[in-house]
N, C-alpha and C positions, 0 to 999 in steps of 0.2 A: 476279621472278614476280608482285608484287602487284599491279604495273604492266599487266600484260597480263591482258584485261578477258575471260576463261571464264567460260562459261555450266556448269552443273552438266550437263548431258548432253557438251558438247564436254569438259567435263574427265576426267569418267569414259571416252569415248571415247579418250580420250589414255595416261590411264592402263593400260586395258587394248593398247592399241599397246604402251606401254614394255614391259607386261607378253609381249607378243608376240615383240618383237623380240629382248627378254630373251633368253627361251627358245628364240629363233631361232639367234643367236648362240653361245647354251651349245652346241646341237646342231651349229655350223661347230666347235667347238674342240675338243668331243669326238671326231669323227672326224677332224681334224688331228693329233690329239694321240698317237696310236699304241694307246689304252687298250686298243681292240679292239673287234669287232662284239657280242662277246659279253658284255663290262663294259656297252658300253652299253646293250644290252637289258636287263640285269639293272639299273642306275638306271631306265632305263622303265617296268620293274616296278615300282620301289618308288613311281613317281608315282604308275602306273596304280593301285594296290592302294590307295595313302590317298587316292585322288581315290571311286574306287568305294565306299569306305566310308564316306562323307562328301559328296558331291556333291549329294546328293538332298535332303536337310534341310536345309545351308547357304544351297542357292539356294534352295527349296522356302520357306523362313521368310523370306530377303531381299525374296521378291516379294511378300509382306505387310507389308513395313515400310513403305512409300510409304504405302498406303491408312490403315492403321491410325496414323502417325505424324501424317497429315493429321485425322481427327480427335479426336486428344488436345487439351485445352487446351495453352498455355505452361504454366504448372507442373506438369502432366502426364507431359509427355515427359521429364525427366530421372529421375525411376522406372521409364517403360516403359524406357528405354535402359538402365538395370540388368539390370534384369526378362531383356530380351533375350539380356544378359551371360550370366546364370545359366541360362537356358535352352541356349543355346550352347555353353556350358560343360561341363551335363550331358551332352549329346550327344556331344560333342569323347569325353567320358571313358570311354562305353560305345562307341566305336569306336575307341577305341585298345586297350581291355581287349577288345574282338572279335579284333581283328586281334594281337593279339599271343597270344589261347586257341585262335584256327582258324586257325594258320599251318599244321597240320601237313594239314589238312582242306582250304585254299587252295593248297598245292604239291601233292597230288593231284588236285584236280576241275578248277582252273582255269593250272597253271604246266608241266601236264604231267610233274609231279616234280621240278620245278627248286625248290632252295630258296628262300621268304620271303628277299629279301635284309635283312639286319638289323634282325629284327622287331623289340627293343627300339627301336632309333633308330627306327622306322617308327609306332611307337604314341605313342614322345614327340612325332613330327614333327606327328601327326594331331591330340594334344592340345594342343599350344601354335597350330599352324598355325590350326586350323578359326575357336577365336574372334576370331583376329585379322584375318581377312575383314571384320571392320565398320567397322576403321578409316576405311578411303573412302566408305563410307554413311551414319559419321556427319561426315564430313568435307562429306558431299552433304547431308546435310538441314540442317544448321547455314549453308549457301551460303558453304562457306568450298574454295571451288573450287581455288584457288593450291595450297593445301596440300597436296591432290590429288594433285600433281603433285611437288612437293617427295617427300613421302611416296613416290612411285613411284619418282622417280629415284634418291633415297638408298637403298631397300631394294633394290632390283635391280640395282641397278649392285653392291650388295656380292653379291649371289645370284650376280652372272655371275663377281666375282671369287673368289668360294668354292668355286663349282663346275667354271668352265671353264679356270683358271689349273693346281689342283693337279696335275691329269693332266702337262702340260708340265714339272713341277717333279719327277717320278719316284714322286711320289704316287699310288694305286690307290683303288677304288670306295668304302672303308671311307673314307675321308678326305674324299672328295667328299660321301657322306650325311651326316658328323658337319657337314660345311658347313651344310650346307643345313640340318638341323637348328637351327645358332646362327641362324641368320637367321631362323626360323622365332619362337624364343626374343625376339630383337631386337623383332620384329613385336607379338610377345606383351604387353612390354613398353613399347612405345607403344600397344597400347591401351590399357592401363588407367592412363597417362598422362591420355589423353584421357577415358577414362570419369572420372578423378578432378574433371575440371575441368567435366565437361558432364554428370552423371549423380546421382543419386542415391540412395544405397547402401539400400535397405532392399525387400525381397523383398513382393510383392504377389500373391498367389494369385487375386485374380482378373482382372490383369493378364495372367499365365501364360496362366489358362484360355482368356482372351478370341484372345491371341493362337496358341494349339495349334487354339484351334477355326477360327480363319480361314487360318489355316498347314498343316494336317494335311492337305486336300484339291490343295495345293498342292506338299506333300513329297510325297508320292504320285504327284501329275501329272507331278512333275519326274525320281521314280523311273523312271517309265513313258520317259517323251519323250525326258529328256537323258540317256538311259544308252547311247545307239547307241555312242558312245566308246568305251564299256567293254563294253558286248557285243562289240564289233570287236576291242578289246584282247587280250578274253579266248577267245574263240573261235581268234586265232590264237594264243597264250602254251600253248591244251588240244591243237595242233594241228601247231602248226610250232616249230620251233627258236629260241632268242632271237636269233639273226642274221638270220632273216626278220621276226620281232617287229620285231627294231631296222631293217627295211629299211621296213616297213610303218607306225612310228611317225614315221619323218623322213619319208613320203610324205603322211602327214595332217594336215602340222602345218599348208598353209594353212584349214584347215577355220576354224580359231579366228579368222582373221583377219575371215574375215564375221561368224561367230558371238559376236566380242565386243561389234564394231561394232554389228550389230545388238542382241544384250543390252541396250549400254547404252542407247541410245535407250530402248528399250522400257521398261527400270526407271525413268528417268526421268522415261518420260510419266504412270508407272502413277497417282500421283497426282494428275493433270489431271483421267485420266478416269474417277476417283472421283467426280468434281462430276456433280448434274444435267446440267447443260446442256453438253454435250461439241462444239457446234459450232465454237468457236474454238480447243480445242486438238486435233480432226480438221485443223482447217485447217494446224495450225503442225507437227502428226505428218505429215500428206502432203508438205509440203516437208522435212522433216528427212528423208523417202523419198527423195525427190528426189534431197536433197544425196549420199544414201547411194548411186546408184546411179551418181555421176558419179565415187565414190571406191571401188568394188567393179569395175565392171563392167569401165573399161579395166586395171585393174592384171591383174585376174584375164585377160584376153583377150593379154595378153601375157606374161606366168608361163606360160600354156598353151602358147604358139607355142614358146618357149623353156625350159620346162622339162626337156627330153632332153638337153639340152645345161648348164644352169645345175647341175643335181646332181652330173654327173661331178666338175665343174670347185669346186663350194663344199662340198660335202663329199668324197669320194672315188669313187672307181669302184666299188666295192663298192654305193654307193648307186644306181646309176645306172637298179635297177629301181625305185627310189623315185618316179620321174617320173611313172610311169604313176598310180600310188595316188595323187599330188598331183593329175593332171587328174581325174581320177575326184571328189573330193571337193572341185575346184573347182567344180563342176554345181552346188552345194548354194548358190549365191550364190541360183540362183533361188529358193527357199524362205526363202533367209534375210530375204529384202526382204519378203515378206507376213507382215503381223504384224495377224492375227485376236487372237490368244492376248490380247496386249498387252490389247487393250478387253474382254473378254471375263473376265480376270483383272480386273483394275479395278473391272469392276461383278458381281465376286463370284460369279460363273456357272462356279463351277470342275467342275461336275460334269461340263461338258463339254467340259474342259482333260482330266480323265480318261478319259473315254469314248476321246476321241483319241489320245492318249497309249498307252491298251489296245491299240488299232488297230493303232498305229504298232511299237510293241513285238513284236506277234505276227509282221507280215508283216516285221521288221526279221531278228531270229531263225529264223526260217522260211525266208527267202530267203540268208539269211547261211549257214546249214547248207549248203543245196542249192548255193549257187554257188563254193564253196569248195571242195567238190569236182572243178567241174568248170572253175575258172577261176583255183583256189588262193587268195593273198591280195586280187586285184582281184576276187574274186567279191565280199568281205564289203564292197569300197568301194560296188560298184556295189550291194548291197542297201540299203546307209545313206542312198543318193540315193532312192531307189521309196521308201521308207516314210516318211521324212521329208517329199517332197513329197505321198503321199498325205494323212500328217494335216493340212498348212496346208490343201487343197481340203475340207477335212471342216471342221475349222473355220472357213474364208470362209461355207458354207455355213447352218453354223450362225451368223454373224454376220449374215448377211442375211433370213435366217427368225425369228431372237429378236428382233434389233434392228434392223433395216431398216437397215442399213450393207451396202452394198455394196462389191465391189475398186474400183470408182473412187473412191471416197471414200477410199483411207486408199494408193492407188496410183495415179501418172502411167502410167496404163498403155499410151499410146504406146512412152513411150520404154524400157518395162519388154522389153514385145515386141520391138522393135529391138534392145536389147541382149542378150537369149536369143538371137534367132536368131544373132546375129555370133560369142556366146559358144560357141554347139552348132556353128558353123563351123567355129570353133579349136582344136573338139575332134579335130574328123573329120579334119582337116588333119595337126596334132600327130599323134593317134596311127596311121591309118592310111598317112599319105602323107609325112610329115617323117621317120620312124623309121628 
């Protein structure tokens, strides 16, 4: 691995693939496995429930570590990387004590009555799990990029064997969480490995402060924006049975495949364009678009042609209305490619990362209600496409009004257009005329 020369955004994109396929994989072996439609929605639960209670402050605080890492001195940054610890830390600890005090309050608003699957393991998994997200980020600012990768292959490949193995072995749901739990544990434990060797243990209050106050407007935004997931989740968990749950979480799993790819780019640029003078890393983010659409746009335009047919056949027949909720939420590549946020975040303009965010939130909710009614689970897909791309148009908008950055400047928007249309082809094809 040391050998082969990653740049810190290709590694983090790499990373989040393994992490991808990961969880691709567990999902072919679960429904191979016999476990049931029902086992499995209730593990979707327990992801869905520590993702939602936690999602919004871990990335919310991550997309302030670029900018604020960038200007620390060198002896600086191994206090803020404590600092960070302990922040993360605390947080990890009141959403495992949430979710383990409103379990009884979360199986009626949001599971439809279905019990919290194993709240205890569900609160450990949140507390060990959450801080150990930083391992790759400090693995990314230290440019120790290899390790990245190391780091990924070794903990997921034991995740796919702890979770996707026990089913096959006559093992049940309770054995699969306590899995994933250890690894969670494992995780835990290489980071403060690495905090020991890179960090410096002594608590700085107004490190803390500095960092809540550039991070707060950020957790917020990311409350707002990145929670279509889990409103989508939970709307149908208050609505439908865990066997539509479990039909409609194996239909959205390629949503992650843009939206990691994208991420990483984006976390990695945040830093560039923290600097004054942003014309050279605009130029070096428009081709990293670029690259991005040459590895999104055909993979996605053939998943789509062939999705009707790929779910019977890699997971079961059971799955096979999964298909639909898969093209549905591959639309969202178009949105995933414009990335306002990214500069706009950077140069600390988050109030109107929130504003959009609000936006996007309301008509997400709103139309997710209304179309689930009338369309069932492909209504909430198709609502998470209209709100997600109205905010990117909101914020190009306001990137070109605050900061005279235009969509040409940070989009090939030739080949942008060309690829939507062929993509909105595949759609019309796929589901109205291949079905």
């Amino acid at each position: 691995m040391k050998k082969i020369n990653f740049t810190g955004v290709n590694a983090l994109q790499l990373f989040q693939l393994i992490r991808y396929g990961t969880l691709f994989l567990i999902g072919i072996l679960l429904s191979k496995s016999g476990i049931g439609q029902t086992a499995i929605g209730q593990y979707e639960m327990f992801v869905l429930i520590a993702g939602a209670f936690t999602f919004f402050w871990v990335n919310g605080f991550f997309k302030v570590l670029m900018p604020v890492w960038a200007e620390k001195k060198k002896e600086e940054r191994p206090v803020l990387l404590f600092n960070i610890f302990i922040l993360l830390s605390f947080f990890a600890l009141l959403a495992a004590l949430l979710v383990f005090l409103l379990q009884d309050a979360v199986s009626q608003l949001l599971l439809n009555g279905s019990e919290v699957p194993l709240p205890g393991v569900l609160a450990l998994y949140i507390l060990f799990n959450s801080p150990a997200l930083m391992v790759e980020y400090i693995y990314l600012l230290k440019n120790r990029s290899s390790r990245i990768i190391i780091y990924a292959l070794t903990t997921f490949s034991l995740q796919l064997l702890v979770v996707g193995v026990p089913p096959f072995l006559g093992y049940g749901l309770e054995q699969i969480l306590y899995g994933l739990l250890g690894v969670s544990v494992l995780r835990y434990l290489w980071l403060l490995l690495i905090l020991k060797q890179n960090a410096t243990a002594r608590v700085d209050v107004a490190y803390l402060n500095e960092y809540i106050k550039y991070g707060y407007p950020l957790v917020l935004a990311t409350l707002l924006s990145s929670s279509a997931r889990y409103i989508d989740g939970f709307i149908i968990t208050s609505q439908f049975s865990p066997r539509e749950f479990a039909v409609f979480q194996y239909g959205a799993r390629e949503l992650p495949l843009a939206l990691l790819l994208s991420n990483s780019l984006s976390m990695a640029m945040l830093s560039r364009f923290s600097k004054k003078d942003i014309a050279s890393p605009l130029a070096e983010f428009r081709s990293e678009v670029y690259r991005l659409h040459w590895a999104l746009f055909p993979i996605s335009i053939v998943l789509m042609l062939t999705s009707h047919w790929l779910f019977p056949a890699l997971f079961n027949t059971n799955f096979a209305e999964s298909a639909t909720i898969f093209n549905i939420y591959l639309l969202l590549v178009f949105s995933r490619l414009l990335f306002p946020q990214t500069i706009i975040t950077a140069k600390k303009m988050n109030r109107y990362i929130v504003q959009a965010s609000f936006f996007e939130i309301v008509i997400n909710v709103t139309l997710s209600l209304i179309l689930s009614k009338t369309m069932g689970i492909a209504g909430v897909a198709y609502a998470t496409v209209v709100a997600y791309t109205f905010e990117k148009i909101y914020l190009l908008f306001i990137l070109k009004k605050k900061l005279a950055i235009t969509l040409n400047d940070i989009l090939p928007i030739k080949i942008f257009t060309i690829m939507s249309l062929l993509l909105l082809m595949s759609f019309v094809i796929s589901e109205f005329i291949l079905r």
